[in-house]
C-alpha positions in Angstrom: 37.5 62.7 20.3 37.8 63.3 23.9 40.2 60.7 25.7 42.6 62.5 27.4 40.2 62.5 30.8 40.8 58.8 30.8 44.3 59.0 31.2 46.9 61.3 33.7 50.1 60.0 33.1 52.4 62.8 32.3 54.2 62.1 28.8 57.3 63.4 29.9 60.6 62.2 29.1 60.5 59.8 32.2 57.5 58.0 30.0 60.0 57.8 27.4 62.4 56.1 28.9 60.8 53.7 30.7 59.1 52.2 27.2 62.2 52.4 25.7 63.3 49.9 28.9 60.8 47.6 28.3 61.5 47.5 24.5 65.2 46.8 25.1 64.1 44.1 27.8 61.8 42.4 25.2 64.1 42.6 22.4 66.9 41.7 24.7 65.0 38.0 25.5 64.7 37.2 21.8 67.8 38.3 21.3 69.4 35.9 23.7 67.7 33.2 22.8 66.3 33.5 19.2 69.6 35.2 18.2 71.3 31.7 18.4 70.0 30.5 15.4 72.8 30.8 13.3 74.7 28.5 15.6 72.3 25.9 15.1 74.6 24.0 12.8 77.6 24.1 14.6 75.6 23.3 18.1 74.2 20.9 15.6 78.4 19.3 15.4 79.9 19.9 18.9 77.3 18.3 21.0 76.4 15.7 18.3 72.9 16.7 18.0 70.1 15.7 15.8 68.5 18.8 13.7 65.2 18.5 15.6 67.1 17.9 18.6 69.0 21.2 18.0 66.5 23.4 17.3 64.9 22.2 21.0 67.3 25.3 22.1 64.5 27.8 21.0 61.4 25.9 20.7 61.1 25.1 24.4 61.9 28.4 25.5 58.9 29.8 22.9 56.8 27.1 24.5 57.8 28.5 28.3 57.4 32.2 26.7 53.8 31.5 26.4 53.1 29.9 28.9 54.1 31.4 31.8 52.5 34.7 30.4 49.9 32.6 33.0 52.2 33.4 35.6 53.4 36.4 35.4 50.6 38.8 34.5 48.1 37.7 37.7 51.4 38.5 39.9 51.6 41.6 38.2 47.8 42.7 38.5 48.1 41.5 42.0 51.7 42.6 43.1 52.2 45.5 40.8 54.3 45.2 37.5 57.5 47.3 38.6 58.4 44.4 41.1 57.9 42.0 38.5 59.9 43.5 35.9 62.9 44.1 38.1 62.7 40.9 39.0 62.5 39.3 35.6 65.3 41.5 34.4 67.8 40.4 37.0 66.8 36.6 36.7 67.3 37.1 32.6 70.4 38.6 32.8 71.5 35.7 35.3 70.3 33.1 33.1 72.3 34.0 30.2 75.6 34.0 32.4 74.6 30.5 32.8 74.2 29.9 29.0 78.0 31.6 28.5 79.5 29.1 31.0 77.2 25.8 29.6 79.3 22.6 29.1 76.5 20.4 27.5 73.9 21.2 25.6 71.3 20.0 28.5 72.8 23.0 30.5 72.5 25.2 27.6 68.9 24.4 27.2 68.0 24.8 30.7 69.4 27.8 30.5 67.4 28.8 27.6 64.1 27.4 29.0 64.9 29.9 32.3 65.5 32.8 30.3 62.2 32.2 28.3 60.4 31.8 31.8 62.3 35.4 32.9 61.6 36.9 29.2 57.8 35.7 29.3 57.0 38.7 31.8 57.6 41.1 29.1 55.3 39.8 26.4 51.8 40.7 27.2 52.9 42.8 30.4 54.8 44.7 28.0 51.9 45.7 25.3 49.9 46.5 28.6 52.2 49.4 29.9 51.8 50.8 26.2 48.4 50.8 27.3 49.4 52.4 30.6 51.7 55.2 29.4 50.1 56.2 25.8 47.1 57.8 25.2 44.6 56.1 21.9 45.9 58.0 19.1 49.6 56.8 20.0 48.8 53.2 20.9 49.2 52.0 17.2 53.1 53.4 16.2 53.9 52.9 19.9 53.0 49.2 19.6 54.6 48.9 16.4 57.8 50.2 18.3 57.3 47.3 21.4 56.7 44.5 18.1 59.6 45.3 16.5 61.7 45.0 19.8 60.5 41.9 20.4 60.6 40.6 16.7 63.5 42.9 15.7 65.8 40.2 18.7 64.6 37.3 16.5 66.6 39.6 13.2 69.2 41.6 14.4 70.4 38.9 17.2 71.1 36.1 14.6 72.3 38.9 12.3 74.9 39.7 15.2 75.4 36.4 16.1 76.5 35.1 12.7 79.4 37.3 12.6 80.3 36.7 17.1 80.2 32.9 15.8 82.2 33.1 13.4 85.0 35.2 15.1 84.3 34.4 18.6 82.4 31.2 19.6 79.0 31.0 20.7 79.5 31.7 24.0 80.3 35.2 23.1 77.1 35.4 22.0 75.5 34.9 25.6 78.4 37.1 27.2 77.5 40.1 24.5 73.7 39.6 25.9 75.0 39.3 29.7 76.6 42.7 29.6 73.1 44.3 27.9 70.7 42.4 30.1 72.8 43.9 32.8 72.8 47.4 31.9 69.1 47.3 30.8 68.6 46.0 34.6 69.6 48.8 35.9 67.6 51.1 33.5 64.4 49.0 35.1 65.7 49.2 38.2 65.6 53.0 38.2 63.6 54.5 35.7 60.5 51.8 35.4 57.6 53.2 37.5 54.7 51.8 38.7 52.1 51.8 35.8 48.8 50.1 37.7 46.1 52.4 37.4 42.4 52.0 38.4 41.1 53.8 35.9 37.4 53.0 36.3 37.3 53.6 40.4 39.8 57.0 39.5 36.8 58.1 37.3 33.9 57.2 39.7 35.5 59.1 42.3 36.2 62.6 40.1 32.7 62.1 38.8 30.9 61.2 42.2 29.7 64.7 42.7 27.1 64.3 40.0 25.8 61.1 41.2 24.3 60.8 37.9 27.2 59.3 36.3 26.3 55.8 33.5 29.2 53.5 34.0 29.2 50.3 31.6 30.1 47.4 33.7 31.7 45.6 30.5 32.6 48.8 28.0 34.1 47.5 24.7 36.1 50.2 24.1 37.7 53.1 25.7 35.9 55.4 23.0 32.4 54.2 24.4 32.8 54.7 28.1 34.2 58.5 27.0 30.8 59.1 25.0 28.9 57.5 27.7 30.4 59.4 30.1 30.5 62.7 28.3 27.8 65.0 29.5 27.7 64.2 33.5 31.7 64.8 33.4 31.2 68.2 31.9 28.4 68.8 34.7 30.8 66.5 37.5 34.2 68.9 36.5 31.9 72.1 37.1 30.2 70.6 40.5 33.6 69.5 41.8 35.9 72.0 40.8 38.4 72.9 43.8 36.2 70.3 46.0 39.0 67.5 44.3 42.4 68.0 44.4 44.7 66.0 41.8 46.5 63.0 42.5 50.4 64.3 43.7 53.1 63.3 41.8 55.5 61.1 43.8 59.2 61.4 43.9 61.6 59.9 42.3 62.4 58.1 45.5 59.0 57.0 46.1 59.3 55.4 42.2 61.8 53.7 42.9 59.7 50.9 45.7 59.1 47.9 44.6 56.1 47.6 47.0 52.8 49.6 46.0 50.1 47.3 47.8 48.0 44.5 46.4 44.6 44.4 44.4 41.4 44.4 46.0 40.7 41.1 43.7 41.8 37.8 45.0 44.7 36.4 43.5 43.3 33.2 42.9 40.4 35.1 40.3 43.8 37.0 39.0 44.5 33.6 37.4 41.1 31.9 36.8 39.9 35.8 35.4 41.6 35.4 32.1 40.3 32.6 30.6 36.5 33.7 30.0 38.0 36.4 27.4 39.0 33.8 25.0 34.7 33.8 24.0 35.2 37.2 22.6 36.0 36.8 18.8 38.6 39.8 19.1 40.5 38.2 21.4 40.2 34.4 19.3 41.2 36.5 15.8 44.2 38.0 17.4 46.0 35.4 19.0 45.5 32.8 15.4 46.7 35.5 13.5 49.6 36.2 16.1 50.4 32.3 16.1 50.2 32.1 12.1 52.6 35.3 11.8 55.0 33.8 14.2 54.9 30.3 12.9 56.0 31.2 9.7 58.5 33.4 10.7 60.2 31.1 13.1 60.0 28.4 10.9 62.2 29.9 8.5 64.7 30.9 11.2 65.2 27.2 12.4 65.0 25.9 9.2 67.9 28.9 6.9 71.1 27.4 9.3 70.4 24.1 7.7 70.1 25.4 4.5 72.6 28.1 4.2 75.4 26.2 5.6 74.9 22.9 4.0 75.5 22.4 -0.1 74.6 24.0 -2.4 75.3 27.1 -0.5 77.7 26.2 1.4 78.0 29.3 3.6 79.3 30.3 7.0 78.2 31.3 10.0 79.1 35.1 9.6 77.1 35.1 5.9 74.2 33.1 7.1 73.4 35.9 9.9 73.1 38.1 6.8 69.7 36.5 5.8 68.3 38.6 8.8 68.9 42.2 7.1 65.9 41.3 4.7 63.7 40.3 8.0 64.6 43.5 9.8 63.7 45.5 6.8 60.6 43.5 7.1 59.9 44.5 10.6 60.5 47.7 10.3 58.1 48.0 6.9 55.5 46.0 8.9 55.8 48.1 12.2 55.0 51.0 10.1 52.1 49.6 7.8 50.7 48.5 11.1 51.0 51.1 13.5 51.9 54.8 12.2 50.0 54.3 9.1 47.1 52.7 11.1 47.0 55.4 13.2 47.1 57.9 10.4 44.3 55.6 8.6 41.9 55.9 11.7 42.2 59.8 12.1 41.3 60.1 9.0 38.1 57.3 9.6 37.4 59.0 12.4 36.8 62.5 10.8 34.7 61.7 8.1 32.3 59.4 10.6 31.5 62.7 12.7 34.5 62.5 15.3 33.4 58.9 16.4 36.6 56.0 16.7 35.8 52.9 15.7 38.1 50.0 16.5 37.5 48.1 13.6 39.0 50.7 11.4 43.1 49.2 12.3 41.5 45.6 10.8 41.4 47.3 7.1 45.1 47.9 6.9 45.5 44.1 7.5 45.2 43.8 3.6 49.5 44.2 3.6 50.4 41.3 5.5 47.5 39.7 3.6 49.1 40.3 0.4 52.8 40.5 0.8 53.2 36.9 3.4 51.8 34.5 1.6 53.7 35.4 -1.7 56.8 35.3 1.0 56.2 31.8 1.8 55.8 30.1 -1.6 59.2 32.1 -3.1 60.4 30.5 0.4 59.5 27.1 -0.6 59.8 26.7 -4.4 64.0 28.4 -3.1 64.4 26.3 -1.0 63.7 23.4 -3.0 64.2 24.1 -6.8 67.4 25.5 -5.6 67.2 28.9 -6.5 69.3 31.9 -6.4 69.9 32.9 -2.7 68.4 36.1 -3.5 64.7 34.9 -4.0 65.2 33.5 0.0 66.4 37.2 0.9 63.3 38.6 -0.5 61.3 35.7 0.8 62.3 35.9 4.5 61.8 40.5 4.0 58.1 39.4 2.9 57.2 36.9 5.3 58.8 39.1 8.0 56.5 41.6 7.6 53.6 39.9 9.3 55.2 39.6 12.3 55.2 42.8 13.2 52.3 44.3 11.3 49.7 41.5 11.9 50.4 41.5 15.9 50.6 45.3 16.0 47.1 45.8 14.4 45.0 42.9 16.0 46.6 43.4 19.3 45.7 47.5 19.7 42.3 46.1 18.0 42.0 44.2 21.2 43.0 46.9 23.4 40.7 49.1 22.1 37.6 46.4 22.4 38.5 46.2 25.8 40.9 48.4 27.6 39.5 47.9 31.1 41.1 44.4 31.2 43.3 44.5 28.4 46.6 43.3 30.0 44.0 40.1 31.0 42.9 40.2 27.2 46.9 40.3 26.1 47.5 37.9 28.2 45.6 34.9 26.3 46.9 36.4 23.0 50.5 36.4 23.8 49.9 33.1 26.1 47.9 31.0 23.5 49.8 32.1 20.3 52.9 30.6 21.9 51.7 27.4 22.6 50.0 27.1 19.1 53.8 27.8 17.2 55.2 25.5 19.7 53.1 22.5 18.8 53.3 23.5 14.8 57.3 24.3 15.0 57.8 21.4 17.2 57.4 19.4 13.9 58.1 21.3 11.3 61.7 19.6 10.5 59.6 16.3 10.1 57.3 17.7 8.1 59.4 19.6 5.8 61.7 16.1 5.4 58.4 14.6 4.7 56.9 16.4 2.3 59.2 19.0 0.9 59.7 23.5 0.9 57.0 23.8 -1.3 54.6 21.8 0.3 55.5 22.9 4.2 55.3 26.5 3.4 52.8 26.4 0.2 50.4 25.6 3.2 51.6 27.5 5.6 50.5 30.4 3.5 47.4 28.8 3.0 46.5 29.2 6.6 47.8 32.8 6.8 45.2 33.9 3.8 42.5 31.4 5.4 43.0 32.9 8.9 43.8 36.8 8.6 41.7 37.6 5.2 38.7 35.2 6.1 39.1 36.2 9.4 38.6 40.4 9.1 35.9 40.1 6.9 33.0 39.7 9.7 34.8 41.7 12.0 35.1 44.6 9.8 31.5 44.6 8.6 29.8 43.5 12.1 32.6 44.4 14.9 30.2 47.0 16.2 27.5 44.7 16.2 29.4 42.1 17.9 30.9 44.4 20.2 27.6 45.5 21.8 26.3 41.9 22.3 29.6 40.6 24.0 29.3 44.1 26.1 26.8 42.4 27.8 28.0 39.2 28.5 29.0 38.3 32.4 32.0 35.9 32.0 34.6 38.3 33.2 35.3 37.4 36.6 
């Protein structure tokens, strides 16, 4: 398997460090705002605030998460991503020094709703740059890595916030994230390059010698345009040796400008471009089975403050943030079932079908999250409402964590895969629509759990999971190929 041609970033330590400052900026943004839950209660008491008005503090801001993906990504293919993500940093950090200093709980949530806007650049722009700066056979653990920084600030933030609540206030909460968002600024600042590439004009021009070369206007994987490709750039690299000299590597100075030109492509079609994708199945699969995972997920952290801290339990602030060791653990499980072991899976796919990657292999390992979510969600519900030990919601909230990470991970380097040449375009309507979907279901979940009970809320909640990510796979896996080629062919990408 032969994809290393397609790619000439150097995996040095610089490469390194910059993911790792994009993890810490996504984890950072749920970590802000998502970490808060645990205050929910006493929010709940000091501004004299409804439950469902309460919980407003993080359902808007996932609402705005989603949606400006919209935003920011067309500015980012247009402008470059570097400027975008210094930007965004800045304007995060500056939004939670606003959130410290809040004196109602309007302010607070307009706070919230800004640092969701800043956040929502690093969402799909984020799994992008994995794209960018790791080569196939890394994609899968390296995007379990970016999923569990952005779900691991929705486990360790209220985790940490619990006990900053209960010994600090709040507000400490916000300052703790100021002083990170600030430090991880400056990381961006200096050590986040410039990751737009061209790679489709790049390899034109190294195989224009040969003027023989087959380039697929609408490849559906990166895999195929290699195998295409193969011969003439064996008979291009021998035509053109010494007549092409590599592309120099710039200085650290020149990494640090903001400004690297704009995109041949009009800005306008950088925002209308998107929208076409969300015809391709792969792209329609990934972002229901990112809105399911989340939904579920997010719905128990709203929901375990009102539980936790109100009779029978009767617990704290500090002990409530505890729930979140079982979701990290989660995270962590389902970052490796869907990335490492994904990748290990489709080496060893790969080998017995004669060297010859198949995206569709990743979709198999989907039968974890298929199994162990659903069984999270009705020991969640029948907890909940039979009043159970507080152990079976521990081991509940573990299982039902697990799809947040290893459901995303999987579908979302399925999509990459399918279509790398506009994957950050593809990302973009996964992490855009999957936002808006949980918005509309956690906007009422509080209703509908006081309507119809735990049992019933999550009994169907897992319902959908199984209906959506088992039924789901199945024609994928069998004719993903099949489809693949036909919607290769299709002319809706602008």
């Amino acid at each position: 398997m032969r994809l290393h041609t397609l790619k000439e970033l150097d995996q040095s330590e610089g490469t390194h460090v910059a993911f790792t400052a994009i993890c810490a900026f996504t984890f950072l943004t749920n970590y802000g705002i998502g970490g808060l839950a645990p205050a929910f209660f006493i929010l709940h008491l000091e501004f004299h605030k409804s439950m469902t008005e309460t919980s407003h503090v993080l359902l808007w801001p996932i609402l705005v998460l989603g949606l400006f993906n919209f935003f920011w990504v067309p500015m980012a293919n247009y402008f470059g991503k570097r400027p975008i993500f210094v930007f965004a940093s800045l304007l995060l950090c500056v939004s939670y020094v606003w959130g410290a200093v809040a004196t109602s709980f309007r302010s607070l949530l307009w706070s919230s709703i800004i640092g969701g806007f800043a956040g929502s650049s690093s969402e799909a722009l984020g799994a992008a740059m994995v794209n960018d700066l790791f080569f196939l056979h890394e994609r899968g653990a390296k995007m379990g890595i970016y999923m569990n920084a952005i779900s691991g600030g929705n486990t360790l933030g209220p985790l940490i916030c619990g006990f900053v609540v209960q010994s600090l206030g709040w507000r400490w909460h916000k300052w703790i994230a100021v002083i990170f968002t600030a430090v991880n600024f400056l990381a961006v600042l200096f050590f986040v390059p410039e990751t737009r590439y061209d790679r489709r004009s790049e390899l034109v021009g190294r195989l224009s010698a040969s003027n023989s070369i087959q380039v697929l206007p609408h490849s559906d994987s990166e895999a195929d345009v290699e195998k295409a490709n193969e011969p003439t750039t064996r008979q291009a690299k021998r035509s053109s040796t010494g007549s092409h000299s590599p592309i120099p590597k710039k200085t650290f100075v020149q990494e640090l400008r903001l400004w690297s030109g704009t995109s041949d492509t009009n800005l306008l079609k950088m925002f209308l471009r998107p929208f076409p994708m969300i015809l391709y199945p792969a792209v329609v699969y990934s972002f229901l089975c990112y809105s399911v995972s989340l939904v579920i997920t997010v719905a128990v952290n709203i929901l375990n403050s009102f539980v936790l801290q109100a009779p029978p339990y009767s617990w704290d602030a500090q002990i409530n943030g505890l729930i979140n060791i079982p979701g990290f653990v989660g995270n962590v499980v389902g970052a490796y079932l869907g990335g490492r072991l994904v990748d290990q899976f489709c080496d060893w796919r790969t080998k017995r079908n004669n060297g010859i990657f198949e995206p569709e292999s990743r979709l198999y390992m989907l039968i974890f999250p298929f199994l162990i979510t659903p069984a999270g969600c009705i020991l969640f519900g029948y907890g909940v409402e039979r009043n159970l030990h507080w152990m079976s919601l521990f081991f509940s909230y573990g299982m039902i964590s697990v799809a947040l990470t290893a459901t995303p991970t999987i579908t979302m380097a399925y999509v990459s895969d399918c279509a790398l040449p506009v994957n950050s375009d593809a990302l973009l309507l996964v992490n855009g629509l999957k936002n808006i979907v949980a918005f509309g279901f956690l906007y009422g979940v509080i209703p509908w759990v006081e309507e119809v009970g735990y049992i019933a809320c999550f009994g169907t909640q897992a319902g959908m999971f199984v209906a959506i990510v088992g039924l789901g796979a199945v024609p994928l896996i069998f004719f993903g190929a099949a489809i693949r080629h036909i919607t290769a062919q299709w002319r809706i990408i602008l």
